[in-house]
N, C-alpha and C positions, 0 to 999 in steps of 0.2 A: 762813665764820664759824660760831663754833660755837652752835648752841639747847637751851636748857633747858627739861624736860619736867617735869611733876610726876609722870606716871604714864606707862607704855607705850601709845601711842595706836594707835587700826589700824592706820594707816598703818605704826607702827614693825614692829606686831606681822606686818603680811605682810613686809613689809623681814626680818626675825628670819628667820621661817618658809622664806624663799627662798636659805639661807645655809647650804652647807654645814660651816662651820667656824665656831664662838667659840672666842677665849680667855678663861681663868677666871684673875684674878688675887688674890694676897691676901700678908699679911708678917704676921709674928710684930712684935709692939712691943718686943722689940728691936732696939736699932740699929746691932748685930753681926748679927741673926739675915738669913739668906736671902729675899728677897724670891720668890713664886714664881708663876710662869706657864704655864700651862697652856693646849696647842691640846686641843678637844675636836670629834666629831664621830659618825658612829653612829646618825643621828636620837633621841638621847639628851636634848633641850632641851626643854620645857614652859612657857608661859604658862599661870601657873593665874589670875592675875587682872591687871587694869592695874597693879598695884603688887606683883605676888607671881611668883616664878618657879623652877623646878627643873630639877635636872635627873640622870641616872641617873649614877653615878659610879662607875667601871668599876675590876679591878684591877689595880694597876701597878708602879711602881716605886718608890712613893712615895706618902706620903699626907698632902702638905704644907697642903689648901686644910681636910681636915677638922684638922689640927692647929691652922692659923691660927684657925679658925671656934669651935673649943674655946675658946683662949685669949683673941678680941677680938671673933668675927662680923662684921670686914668683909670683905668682897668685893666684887668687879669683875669684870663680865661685856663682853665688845668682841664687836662686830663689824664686821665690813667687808668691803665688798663687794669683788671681784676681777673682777665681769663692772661692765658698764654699767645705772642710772648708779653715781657713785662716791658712795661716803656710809664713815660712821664711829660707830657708833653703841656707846655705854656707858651701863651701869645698874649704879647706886652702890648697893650694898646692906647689909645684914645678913643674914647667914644661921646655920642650922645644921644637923648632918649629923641624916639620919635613916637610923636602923640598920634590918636586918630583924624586929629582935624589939621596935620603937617601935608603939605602936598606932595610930601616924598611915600606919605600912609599907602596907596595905593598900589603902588609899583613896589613895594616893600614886603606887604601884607600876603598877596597873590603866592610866595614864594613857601607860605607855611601853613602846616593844617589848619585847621577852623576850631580856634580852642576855646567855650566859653571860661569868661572872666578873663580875656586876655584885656590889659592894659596900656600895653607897651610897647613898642618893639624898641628893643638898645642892638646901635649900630658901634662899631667899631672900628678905628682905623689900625691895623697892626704894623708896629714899629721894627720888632722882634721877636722870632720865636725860636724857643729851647726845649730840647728831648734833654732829658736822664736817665738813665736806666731804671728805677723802677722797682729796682730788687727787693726793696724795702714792703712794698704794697701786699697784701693778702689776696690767693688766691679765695673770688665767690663766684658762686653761680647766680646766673639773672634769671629770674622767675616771672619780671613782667611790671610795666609799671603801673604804680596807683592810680587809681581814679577817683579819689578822696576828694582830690581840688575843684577838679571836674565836675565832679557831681554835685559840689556844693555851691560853687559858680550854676550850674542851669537851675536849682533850686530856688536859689537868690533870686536870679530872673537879671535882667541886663539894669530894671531900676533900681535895683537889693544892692547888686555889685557897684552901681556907681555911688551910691547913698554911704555904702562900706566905704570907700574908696578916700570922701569927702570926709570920713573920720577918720581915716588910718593911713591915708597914705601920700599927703601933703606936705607929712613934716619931717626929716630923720628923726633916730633917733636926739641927735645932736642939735637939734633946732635949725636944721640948713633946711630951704623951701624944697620943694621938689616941681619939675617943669608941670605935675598934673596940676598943681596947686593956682596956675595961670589959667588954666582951663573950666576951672569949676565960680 
């Protein structure tokens, strides 16, 4: 049965913390546009308060959550467990991105590893959050996460990755702007 939360409690927030993977979900209002979903992982995730959360936003293929986040600020954060027990947990939010040159960057940044190719950090205000049990999920074992991204981010080099950046990651899919796109 699923429970409603007003705010992140400890209990969710160690549940959070013992989880290698969230998805980040978020849609463009319209109702043509791409609905988008994102696995995230990286120890890239931050509780900054029972109602407030972040996390580092890396670079990629796409940059569909800060295009959504421009145009409506909602977001959905999941998580679920894959080891025992089973649980299903989401935080209903509003967020929005914060660049490197924001003067919140600072006091933001300090909070999370040092990840080349990060891009982003997306904050979050959470409105709501819900556990479900869960039962549905497959148990898997974690063996550790990629360094695919990584690696190819310090390859790039920090002018590779913004040159990347300034081709792929300005526009949704759906032709909304994205906040990097005021930056370049």
């Amino acid at each position: 049965m699923a429970k409603f939360f007003d705010c992140i409690t400890e209990e969710l927030q160690d549940f959070i913390a013992a989880q290698h993977i969230f998805f980040v979900g978020s849609a463009p209002l319209s109702p043509t546009g791409h609905v988008n979903l994102s696995p995230k992982g990286l120890d890239c995730f931050r509780i900054l308060s029972p109602n407030r959360v972040g996390y580092i936003d890396l670079t990629g293929s796409s940059n569909e959550t800060s295009a959504h986040l421009e145009e409506n600020g909602r977001i959905t954060f999941m998580f679920c467990a894959f080891e025992e027990p089973a649980c299903i947990l989401r935080l209903y939010g509003r967020g929005n991105t914060i660049l490197s040159t924001s003067p919140d960057w600072n006091s933001l940044y300090c909070l999370f590893p040092e990840i080349p190719g990060t891009r982003q950090i997306i904050v979050a205000d959470i409105q709501q959050v819900q556990t479900s049990c869960g039962f549905g999920v497959p148990l898997y074992e974690y063996r550790g996460q990629r360094q695919t991204l990584v690696n190819w981010a310090r390859k790039k080099g920090e002018q590779g990755v913004r040159e990347y950046q300034q081709q792929k990651n300005l526009v949704s899919l759906d032709g909304l702007s994205t906040p990097l796109s005021k930056s370049f």
